[in-house]
C-alpha positions in Angstrom: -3.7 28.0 -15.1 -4.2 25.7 -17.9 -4.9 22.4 -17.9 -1.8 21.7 -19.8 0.4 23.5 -17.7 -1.0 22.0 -14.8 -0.8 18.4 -16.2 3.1 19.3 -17.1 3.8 20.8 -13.5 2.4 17.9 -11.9 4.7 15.5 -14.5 7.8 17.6 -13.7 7.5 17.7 -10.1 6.9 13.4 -10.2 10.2 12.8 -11.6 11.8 15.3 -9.3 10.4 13.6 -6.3 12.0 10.4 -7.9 8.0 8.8 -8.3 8.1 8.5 -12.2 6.6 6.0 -13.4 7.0 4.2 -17.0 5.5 0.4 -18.3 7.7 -2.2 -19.0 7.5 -4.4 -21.7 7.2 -8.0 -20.9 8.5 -10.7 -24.3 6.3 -13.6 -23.7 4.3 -15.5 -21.0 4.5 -14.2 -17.4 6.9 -16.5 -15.6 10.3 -16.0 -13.5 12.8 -16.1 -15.8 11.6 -13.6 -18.5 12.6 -11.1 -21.2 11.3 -7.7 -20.9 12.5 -4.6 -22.1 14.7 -6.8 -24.3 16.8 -7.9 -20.9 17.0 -11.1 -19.2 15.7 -11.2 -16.0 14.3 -13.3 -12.9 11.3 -11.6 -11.6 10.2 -11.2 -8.3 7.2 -8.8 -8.9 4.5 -10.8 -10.1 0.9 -11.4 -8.8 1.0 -14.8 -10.5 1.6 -16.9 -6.9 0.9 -20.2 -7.9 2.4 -20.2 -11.2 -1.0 -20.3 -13.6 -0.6 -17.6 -15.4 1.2 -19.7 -18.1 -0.1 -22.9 -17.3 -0.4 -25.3 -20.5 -3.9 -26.7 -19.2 -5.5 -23.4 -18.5 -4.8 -21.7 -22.0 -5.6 -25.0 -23.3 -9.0 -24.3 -21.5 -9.1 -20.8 -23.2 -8.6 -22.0 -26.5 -11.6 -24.1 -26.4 -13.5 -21.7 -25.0 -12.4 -19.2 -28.1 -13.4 -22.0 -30.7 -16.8 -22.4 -29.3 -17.8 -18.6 -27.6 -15.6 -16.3 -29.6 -13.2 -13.8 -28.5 -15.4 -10.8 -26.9 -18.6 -11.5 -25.0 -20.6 -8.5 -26.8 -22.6 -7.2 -24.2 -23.3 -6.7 -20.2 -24.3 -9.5 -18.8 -27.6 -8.7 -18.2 -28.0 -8.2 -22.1 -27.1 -11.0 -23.5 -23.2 -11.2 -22.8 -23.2 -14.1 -19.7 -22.3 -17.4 -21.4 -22.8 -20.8 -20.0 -18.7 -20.3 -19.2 -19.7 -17.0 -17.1 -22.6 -19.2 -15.5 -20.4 -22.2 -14.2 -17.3 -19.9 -13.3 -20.0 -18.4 -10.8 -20.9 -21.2 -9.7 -17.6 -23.2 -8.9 -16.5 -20.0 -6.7 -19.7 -20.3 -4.6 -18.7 -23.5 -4.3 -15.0 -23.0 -3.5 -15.9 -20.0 -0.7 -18.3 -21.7 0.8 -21.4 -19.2 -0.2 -24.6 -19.3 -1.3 -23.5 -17.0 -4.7 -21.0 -15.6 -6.5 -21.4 -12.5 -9.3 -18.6 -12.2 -11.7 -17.2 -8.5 -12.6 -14.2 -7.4 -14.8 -11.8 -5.7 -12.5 -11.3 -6.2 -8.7 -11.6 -2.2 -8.7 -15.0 -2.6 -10.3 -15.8 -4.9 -8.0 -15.2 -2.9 -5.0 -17.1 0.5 -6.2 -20.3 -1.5 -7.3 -20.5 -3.5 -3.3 -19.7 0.0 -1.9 -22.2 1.8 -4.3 -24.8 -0.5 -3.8 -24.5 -1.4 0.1 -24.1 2.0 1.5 -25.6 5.8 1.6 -24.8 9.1 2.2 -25.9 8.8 5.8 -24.4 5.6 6.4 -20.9 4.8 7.7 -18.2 2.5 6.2 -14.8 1.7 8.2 -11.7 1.5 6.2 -8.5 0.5 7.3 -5.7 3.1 6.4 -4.1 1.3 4.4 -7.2 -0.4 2.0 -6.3 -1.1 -1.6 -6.9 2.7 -3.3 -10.2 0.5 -5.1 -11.7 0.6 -1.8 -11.0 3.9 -0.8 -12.3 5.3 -4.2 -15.6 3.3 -3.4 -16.2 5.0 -0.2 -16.1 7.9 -2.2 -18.4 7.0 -5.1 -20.6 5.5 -2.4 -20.7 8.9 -1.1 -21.3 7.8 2.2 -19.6 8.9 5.9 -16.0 7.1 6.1 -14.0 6.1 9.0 -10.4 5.3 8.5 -9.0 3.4 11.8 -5.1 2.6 12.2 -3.9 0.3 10.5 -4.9 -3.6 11.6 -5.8 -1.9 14.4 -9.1 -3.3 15.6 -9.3 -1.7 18.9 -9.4 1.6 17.1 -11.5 0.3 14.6 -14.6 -0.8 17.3 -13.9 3.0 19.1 -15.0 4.4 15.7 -17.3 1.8 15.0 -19.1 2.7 18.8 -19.2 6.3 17.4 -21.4 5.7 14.4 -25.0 5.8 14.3 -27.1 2.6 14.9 -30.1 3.7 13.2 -27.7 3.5 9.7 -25.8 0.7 7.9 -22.2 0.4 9.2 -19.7 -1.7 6.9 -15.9 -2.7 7.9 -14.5 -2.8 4.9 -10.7 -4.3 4.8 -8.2 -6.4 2.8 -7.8 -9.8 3.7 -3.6 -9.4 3.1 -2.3 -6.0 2.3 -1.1 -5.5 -1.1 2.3 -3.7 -0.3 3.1 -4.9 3.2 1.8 -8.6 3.0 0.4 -8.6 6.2 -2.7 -10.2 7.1 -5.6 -8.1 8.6 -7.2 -9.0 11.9 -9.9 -10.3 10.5 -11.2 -12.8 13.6 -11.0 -9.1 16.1 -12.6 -7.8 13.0 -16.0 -10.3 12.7 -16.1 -10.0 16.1 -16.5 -6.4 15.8 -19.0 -6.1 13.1 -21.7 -8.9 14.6 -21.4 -7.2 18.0 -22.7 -4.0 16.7 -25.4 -5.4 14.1 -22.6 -4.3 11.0 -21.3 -6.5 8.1 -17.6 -7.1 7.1 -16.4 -7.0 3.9 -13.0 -9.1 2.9 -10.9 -7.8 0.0 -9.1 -11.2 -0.4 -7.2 -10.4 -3.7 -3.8 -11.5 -2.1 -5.3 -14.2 0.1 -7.1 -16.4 -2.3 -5.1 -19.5 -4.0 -2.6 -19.1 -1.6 -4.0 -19.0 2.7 -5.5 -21.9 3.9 -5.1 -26.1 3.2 -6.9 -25.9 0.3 -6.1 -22.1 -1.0 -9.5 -20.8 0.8 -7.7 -17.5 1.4 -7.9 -15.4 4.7 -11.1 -16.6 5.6 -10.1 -20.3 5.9 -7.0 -19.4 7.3 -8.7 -17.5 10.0 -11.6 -20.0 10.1 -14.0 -17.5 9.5 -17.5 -18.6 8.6 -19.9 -17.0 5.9 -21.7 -15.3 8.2 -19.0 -13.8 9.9 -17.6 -12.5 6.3 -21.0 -11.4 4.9 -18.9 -10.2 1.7 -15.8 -11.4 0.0 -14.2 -9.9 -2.7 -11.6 -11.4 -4.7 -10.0 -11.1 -8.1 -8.6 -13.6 -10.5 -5.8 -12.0 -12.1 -3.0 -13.2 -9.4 -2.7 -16.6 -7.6 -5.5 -18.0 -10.8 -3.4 -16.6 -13.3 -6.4 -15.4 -15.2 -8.4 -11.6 -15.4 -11.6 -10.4 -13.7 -13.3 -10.8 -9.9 -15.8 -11.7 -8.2 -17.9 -11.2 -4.9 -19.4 -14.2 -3.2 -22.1 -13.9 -0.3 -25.8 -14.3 0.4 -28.4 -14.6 -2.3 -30.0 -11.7 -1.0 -26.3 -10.1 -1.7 -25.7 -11.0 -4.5 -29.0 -10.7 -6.3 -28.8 -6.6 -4.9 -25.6 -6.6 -7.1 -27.3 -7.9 -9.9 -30.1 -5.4 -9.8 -28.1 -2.6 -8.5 -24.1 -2.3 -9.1 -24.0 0.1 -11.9 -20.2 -1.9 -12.5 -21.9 -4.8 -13.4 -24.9 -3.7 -15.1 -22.9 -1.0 -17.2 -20.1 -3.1 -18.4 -19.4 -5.6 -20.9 -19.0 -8.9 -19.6 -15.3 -10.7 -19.5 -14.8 -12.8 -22.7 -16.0 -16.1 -21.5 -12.7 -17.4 -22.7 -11.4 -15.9 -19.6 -14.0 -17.4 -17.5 -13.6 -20.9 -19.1 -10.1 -20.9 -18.2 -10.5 -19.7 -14.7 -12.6 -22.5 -13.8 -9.2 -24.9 -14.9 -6.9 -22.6 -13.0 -9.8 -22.6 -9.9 -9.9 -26.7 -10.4 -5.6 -27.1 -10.8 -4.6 -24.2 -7.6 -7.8 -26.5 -5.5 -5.7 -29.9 -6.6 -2.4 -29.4 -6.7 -1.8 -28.1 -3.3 2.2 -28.8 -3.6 2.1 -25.3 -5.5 1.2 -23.7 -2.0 3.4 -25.8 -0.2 6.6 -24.6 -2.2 5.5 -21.6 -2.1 5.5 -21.5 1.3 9.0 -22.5 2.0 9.8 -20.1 -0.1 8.1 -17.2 1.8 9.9 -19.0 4.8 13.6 -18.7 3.0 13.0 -15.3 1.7 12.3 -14.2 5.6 15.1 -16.0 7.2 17.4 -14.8 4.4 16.4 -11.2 4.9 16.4 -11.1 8.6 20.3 -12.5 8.7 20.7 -9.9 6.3 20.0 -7.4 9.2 16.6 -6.0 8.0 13.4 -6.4 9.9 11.1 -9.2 9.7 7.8 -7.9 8.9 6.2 -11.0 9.7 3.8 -11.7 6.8 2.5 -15.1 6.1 1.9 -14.0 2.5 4.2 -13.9 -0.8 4.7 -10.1 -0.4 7.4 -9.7 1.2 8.9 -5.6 0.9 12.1 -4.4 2.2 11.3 -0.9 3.3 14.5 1.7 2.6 12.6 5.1 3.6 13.4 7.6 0.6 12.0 7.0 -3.0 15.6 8.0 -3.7 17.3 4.7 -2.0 14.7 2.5 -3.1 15.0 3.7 -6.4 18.5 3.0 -6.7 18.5 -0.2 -5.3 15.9 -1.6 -7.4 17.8 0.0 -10.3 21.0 -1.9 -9.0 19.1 -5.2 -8.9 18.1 -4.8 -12.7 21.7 -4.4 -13.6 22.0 -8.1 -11.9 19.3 -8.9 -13.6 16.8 -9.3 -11.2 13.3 -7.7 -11.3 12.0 -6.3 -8.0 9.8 -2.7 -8.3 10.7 0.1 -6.0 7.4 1.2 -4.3 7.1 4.8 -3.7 4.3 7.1 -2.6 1.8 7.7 -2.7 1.5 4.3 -3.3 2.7 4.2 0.2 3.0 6.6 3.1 5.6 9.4 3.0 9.0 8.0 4.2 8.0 4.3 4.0 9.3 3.9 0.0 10.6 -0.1 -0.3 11.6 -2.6 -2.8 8.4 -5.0 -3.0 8.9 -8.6 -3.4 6.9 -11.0 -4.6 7.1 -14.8 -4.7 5.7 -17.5 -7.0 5.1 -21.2 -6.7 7.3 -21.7 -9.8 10.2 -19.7 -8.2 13.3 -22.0 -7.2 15.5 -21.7 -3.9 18.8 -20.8 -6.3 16.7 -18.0 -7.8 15.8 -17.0 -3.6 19.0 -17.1 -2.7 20.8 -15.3 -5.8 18.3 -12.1 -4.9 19.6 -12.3 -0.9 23.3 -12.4 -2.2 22.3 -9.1 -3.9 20.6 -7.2 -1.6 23.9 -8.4 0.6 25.8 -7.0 -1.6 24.0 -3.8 -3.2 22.3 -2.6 0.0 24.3 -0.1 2.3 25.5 -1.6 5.6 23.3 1.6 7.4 20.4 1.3 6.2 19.9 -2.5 8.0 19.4 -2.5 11.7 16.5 0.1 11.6 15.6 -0.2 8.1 12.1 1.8 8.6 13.2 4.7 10.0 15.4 5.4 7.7 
């Protein structure tokens, strides 16, 4: 078969299964009420959870950074591409996570396959939860070393596979911090516990925790309490509650100088613009001072949850802005969310295999610049749009 005929198959048989997948085209800066594919929305699907994305005072940063740096940084990092922006970006996130280092890459995804690549072998062992950001899973792959996948925030599981793995090897449990489609926190204090009883490290994706767990937006690991050593890695990105673009990985000096040397995502990359990095120390300095943005934000999570549980459908207790409404069939969840944008409200069906068969839901997400009317106008619809059936046992449906 060719490759063509293959690639159409696999097209036709996606919108069949109702998993088709198109970009949407957003008029203007990222905020609630927005314009995209020419219609009037309010959005509930964004990352940006404390409302930076389109702050005045971080693209006022970025501005000033362009005058003085340029738009593109040239070159890797290691070439001549880090800028005294990339330099003190680095070293306000040590600061702010409460390690020794931090190492700046361009994605979150890159981030995750160069700690992976770098940390592990073919003959030793890394423990995934089941349902890890797809970044992670890919790096267990690249890394090309043994994988474990244990039920999901299940730790018990997870120290039965973890008792089954060579000592005489490097063992990693590798998790995130708040799951990307269910908003639930991981176990993470089980977790540490885990890992220093058997001599292994733990690594935290903390992409949805950061700038919006903890007093002062410290993510899962203040939220849990969780010291340095008991997170050896953290990973997070700063595309979502800093309203900016890149990532980062903060640990040890001995970590983070093997990343340096070693991750073939950092060394064979171009750097982020330092425009980029200039502004995401002002969005780092604003979500660190303005804590009211995490305050709102959280009784708005609070709303949303009460709202939806008098509604009928299950609580899924997450602390987090994600909060999904799971409908079973891509089918349903399609049509709901497609419902919602006639109301002119934004909320993205989530299908597989971005989730597991029979789970598909509508994924909501909140933002710190959200307001109770715009809460409560998306319950009223769901009320209304969402059959009656489909609410006392919404997940096994």
């Amino acid at each position: 078969m060719s490759i063509e005929r293959r690639l159409r198959e696999r097209i036709g048989a996606a919108h069949a299964a109702g998993r088709w997948r198109a970009p949407r085209t957003l008029e203007g800066a990222q905020s609630p009420e927005q314009v995209i594919d020419g219609r009037r929305v309010v959005a509930f699907c964004s990352n940006d959870y404390l409302g930076l994305a389109a702050d005045p005072r971080v693209a006022a940063a970025a501005r000033t950074a362009l005058e003085r740096y340029g738009v593109g940084a040239g070159a890797a990092h290691l070439v001549n591409g880090h800028t005294r922006a990339h330099a003190e970006l680095e070293e306000d996130l040590a600061e702010f996570t409460g390690r020794e280092r931090a190492l700046l890459f361009s994605t979150g995804y890159m981030a995750n396959l160069g700690v992976l690549q770098t940390l592990l072998g073919r003959h030793d062992t890394v423990l995934e939860d089941r349902l890890n950001h797809a970044s992670l899973l890919d790096a267990s792959r690249l890394a090309g070393c043994r994988t474990r996948r244990y039920r999901h925030g299940d730790a018990e599981h997870a120290a039965a596979l973890l008792e089954a793995t060579a000592v005489q090897h490097s063992r990693l449990i590798v998790t995130d911090g708040v799951f990307s489609m269910d908003g639930d926190p991981a176990p993470l204090p089980a977790l540490a516990a885990l890992a220093q009883r058997h001599g292994a490290w733990l690594m935290v994706d903390d992409a949805h925790g950061l700038g919006v767990l903890g007093d002062l937006g410290g993510g899962s690991c203040e939220h849990f309490r969780l010291s340095p050593s008991e997170v050896p890695v953290l990973m997070g990105t700063l595309g979502k509650a800093f309203g900016t673009a890149g990532a980062f990985v903060a640990g040890s000096r001995t970590l983070i100088e093997a990343l340096t040397q070693f991750s073939r995502t950092y060394i064979y990359t171009t750097a982020m613009p330092a425009a980029i990095a200039a502004a995401t120390r002002e969005s780092l300095a604003i979500a660190r001072r303005e804590s009211w943005r995490r305050d709102h934000l959280r009784s708005l999570i609070g709303r949303l949850r009460q709202g939806l549980m008098q509604l009928g459908l299950a609580d899924t207790g997450g602390i987090s802005p994600i909060q999904p409404v799971i409908l079973g069939t891509s089918g349903l969840a399609t049509a709901v969310a497609d419902a919602l944008l006639e109301q002119g409200l934004l909320v993205p069906a989530i299908r597989p295999p971005t989730v597991p068969e029979g789970s598909a839901r509508l994924r909501i997400t909140l933002s710190a610049v959200h307001t109770e009317a715009q809460v409560d106008r998306l319950l009223d619809a769901i009320d209304r749009l969402l059959p009656q059936d489909r609410r006392a046992h919404p997940a096994a449906c």
